[in-house]
C-alpha positions as CSV (number, residue, x, y, z in Angstrom):
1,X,-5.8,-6.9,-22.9
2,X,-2.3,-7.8,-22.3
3,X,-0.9,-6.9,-19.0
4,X,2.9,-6.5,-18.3
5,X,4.5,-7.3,-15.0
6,X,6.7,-4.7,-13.4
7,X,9.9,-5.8,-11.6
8,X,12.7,-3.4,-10.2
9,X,15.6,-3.8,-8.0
10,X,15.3,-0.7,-6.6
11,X,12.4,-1.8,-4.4
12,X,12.3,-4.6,-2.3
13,X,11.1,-7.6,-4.0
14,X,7.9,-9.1,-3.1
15,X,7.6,-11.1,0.1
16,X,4.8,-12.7,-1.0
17,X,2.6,-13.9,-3.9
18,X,2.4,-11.0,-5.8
19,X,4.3,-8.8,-8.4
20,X,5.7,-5.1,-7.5
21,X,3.4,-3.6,-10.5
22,X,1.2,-4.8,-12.7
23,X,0.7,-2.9,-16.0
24,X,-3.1,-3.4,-18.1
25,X,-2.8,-0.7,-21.1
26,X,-2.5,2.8,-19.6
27,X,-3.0,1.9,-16.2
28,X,-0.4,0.2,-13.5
29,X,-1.3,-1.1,-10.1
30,X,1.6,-0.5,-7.6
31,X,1.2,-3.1,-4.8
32,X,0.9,-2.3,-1.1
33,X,5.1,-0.9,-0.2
34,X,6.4,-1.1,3.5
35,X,9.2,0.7,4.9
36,X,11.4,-2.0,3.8
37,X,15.0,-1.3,2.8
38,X,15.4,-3.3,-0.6
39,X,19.3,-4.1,-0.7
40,X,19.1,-5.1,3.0
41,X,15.2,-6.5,3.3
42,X,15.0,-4.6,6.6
43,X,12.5,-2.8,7.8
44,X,14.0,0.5,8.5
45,X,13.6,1.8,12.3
46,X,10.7,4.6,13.2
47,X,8.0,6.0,11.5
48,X,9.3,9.0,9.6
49,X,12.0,6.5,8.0
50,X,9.0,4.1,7.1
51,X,7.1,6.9,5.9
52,X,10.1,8.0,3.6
53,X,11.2,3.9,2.3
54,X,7.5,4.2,1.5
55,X,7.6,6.7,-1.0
56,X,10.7,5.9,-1.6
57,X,9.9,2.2,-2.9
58,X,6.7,3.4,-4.5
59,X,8.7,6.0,-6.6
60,X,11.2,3.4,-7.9
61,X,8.3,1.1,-9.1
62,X,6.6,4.3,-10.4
63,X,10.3,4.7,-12.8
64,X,10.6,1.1,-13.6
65,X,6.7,1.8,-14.8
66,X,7.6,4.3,-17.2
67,X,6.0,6.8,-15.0
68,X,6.8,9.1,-11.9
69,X,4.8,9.9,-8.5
70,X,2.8,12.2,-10.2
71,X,1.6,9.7,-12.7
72,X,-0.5,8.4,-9.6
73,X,-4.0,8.9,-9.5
74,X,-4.9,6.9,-6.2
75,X,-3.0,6.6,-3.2
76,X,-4.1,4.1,-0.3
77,X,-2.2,4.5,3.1
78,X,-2.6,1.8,6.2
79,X,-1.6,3.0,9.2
80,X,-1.1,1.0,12.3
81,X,-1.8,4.2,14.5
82,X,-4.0,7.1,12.5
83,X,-1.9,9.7,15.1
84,X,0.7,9.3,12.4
85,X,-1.4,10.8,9.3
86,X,-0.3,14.1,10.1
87,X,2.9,12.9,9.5
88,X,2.4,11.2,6.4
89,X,0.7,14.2,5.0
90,X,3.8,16.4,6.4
91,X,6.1,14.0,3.9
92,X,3.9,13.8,1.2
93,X,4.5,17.3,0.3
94,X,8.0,16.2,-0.4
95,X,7.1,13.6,-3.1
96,X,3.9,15.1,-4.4
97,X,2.6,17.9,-5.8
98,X,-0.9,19.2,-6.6
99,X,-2.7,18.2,-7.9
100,X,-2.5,15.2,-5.7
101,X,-4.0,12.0,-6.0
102,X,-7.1,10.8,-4.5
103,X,-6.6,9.1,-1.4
104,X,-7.5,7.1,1.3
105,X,-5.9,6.9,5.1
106,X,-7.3,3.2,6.7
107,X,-6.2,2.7,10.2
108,X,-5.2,-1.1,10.9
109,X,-4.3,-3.7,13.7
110,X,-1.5,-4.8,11.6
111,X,0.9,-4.9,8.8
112,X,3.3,-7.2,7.4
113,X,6.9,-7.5,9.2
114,X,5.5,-5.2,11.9
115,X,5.3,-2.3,9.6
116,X,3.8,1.0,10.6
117,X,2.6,2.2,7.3
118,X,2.0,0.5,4.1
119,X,0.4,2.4,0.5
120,X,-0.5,1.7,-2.7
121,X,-1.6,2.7,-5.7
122,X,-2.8,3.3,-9.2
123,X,-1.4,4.9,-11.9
124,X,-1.9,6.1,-15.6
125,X,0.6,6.3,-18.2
126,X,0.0,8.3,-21.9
């Protein structure tokens, strides 16, 4: 199976070893986004504005896919404090719709750059 690599400027580019998206036939696996701003790199301040750049940065790798948020049929979100998944949930309901993608809510000692919230995800295209 041939598997294209994803790439947008519209999303922060990796900070690691890793692609933004990976595409293998139908399906395209959107790795792990933080809150960071991708012209400036930053990470943008607070936890409903990390919540947002999440989505945000998900959505533009989602486009540069060939597909949209609702082409996304698992949804992983790390939390560094699980008091915020209300929150998340709250914002969701501005980027998704039903019927919404499975999904899991992990609570975690940390995340890159000192994030507060990190997702990922999986998505089918055709």
């Amino acid at each position: 199976m041939n598997k294209q690599i994803i790439s947008t400027d519209q999303a922060p580019q990796a900070i690691g070893i890793y692609s933004q998206a990976v595409r293998a036939g139908d399906t395209v696996y959107l790795s792990g986004q933080i809150g960071l701003d991708p012209v400036t790199m930053q990470l943008v301040e607070g936890i409903e504005a990390q919540v947002r750049r999440v989505f945000d940065n998900l959505k533009a790798v989602t486009v540069a896919s060939g597909g949209s948020l609702a082409d996304i049929v698992k949804l992983n979100v790390f939390l560094t404090d699980l008091g915020n998944f209300a929150l998340v949930n709250t914002i969701m309901t501005e980027y998704f719709s039903q019927p919404y993608p499975a999904r899991a809510a992990v609570g975690v000692a940390s995340l890159p750059r000192g994030a507060l919230v990190e997702a990922d995800g999986v998505m089918i295209l055709g």
